[in-house]
C-alpha positions, 0 to 999 in steps of 0.5 A, spaced: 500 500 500 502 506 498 499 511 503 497 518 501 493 523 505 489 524 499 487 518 499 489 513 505 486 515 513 486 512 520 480 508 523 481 508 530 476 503 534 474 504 542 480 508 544 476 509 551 477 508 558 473 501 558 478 497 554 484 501 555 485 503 562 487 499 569 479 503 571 476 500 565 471 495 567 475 489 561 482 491 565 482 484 568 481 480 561 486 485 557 491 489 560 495 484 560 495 484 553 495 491 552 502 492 556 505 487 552 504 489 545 504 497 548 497 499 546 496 506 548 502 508 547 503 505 540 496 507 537 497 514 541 503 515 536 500 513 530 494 518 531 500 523 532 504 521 526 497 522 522 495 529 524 502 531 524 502 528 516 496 531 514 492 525 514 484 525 516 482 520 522 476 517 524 473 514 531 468 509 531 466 509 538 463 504 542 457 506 546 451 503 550 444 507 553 439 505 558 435 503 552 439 498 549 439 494 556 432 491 553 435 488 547 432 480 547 438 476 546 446 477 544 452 473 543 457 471 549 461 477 549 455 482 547 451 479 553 458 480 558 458 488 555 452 489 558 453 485 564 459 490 566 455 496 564 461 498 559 461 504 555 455 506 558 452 513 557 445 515 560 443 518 554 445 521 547 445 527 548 446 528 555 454 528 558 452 528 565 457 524 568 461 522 561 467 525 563 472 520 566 467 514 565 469 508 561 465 510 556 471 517 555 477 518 551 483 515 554 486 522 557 492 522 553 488 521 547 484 527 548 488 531 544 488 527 537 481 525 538 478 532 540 482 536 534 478 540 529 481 535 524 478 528 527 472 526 525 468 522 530 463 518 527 456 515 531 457 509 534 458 502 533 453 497 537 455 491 536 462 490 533 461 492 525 460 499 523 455 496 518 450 501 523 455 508 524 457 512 519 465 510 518 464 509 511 460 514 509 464 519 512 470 516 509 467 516 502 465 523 503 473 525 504 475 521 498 479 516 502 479 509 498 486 506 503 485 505 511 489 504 517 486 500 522 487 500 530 485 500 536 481 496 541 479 490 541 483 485 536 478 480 535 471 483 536 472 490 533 478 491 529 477 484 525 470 487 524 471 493 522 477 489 518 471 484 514 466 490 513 471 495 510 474 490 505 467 488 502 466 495 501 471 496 497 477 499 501 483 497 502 486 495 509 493 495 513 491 493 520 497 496 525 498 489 529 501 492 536 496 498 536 491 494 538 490 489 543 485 483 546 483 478 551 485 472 553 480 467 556 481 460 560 475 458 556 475 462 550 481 462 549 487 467 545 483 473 543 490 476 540 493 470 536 486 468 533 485 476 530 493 476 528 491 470 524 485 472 520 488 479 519 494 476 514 489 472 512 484 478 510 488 484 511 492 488 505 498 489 509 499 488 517 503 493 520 508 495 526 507 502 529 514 503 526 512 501 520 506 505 519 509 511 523 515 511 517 510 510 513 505 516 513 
């Protein structure tokens, strides 16, 4: 992939307090995994290097609200989100208590996140942007050529991954700005993402690479 900001911007998945800090409610099934590969600090890089370079980024959040606790059924780790109350907001349009909350930013993210330039758009509810906007914004700018991170390797990235590719965007995935959980009965959220994304992916990427690269 060649990687230009008229074309090519970075998607970040889930940057939020919940999945990347030791006060998120996933801490004891991620952290481990987060230290290891130097999530924050690798995907607070790549968003630096992005805005430094001109480069557009794009946030697909994850949030809940008191409504969507009435859904009838969910896969196991849907139904454990709920369970958790993670990135739990009381509303849409009311930010009472949103601030620190796992639902928020990570803290050393804000700059990136917050700046005129990024585009956050409307939430994800499952793992896929098939019901946000990701790929309408995306299109709107232009932007044929993706760099994938954040959180969480198997669910949300690789989601977003497959659901990019079928609509016709190419994919580098950034492997070590992402992360996942490891379960005694679920098993190896990490290498099993790792596994699909060089099956899927057009190219998967260190932050080094990536970072030199754009």
């Amino acid at each position: 992939m060649q990687f230009t900001p008229s074309d090519t911007a970075i998607v970040v998945t889930d940057p939020q307090v919940d999945f990347l800090s030791p006060k998120g409610v996933t801490w004891e099934l991620v952290g481990e995994n987060v230290q290891e590969n130097g999530t924050v600090e690798h995907l607070g890089q790549l968003m630096a290097t992005a805005l430094e370079s001109g480069y557009g980024i794009f946030v697909s959040p994850h949030y809940y609200y008191p409504y969507d606790r009435r859904w009838e059924f969910g896969g196991t780790l849907e139904q454990k989100m709920h369970e958790i109350s993670m990135f739990e907001r009381r509303h849409p349009l009311d930010m009472t208590d949103f601030e620190g909350s796992g639902a928020d930013w990570l803290p050393e993210y804000k700059p990136y996140l917050q700046d005129s330039r990024t585009v956050v758009c409307s939430p994800h509810k499952v793992y896929g942007p098939q019901n946000n906007d990701v790929a309408l914004q995306l299109r709107k700018r232009g932007i044929s050529k993706v760099v994938l991170a954040g959180m969480s390797a198997n669910l949300c990235v690789e989601s977003h991954l497959r659901d990019l590719l079928e609509q016709g965007f190419e994919v580098a995935v950034v492997a070590d700005a992402t992360a996942a959980a490891r379960h005694p009965e679920l098993g190896d959220g990490m290498a099993a993402a790792l596994t699909n994304f060089r099956y899927l992916a057009a190219e998967v990427l260190s932050t080094q690479e990536a970072v030199s690269r754009l």
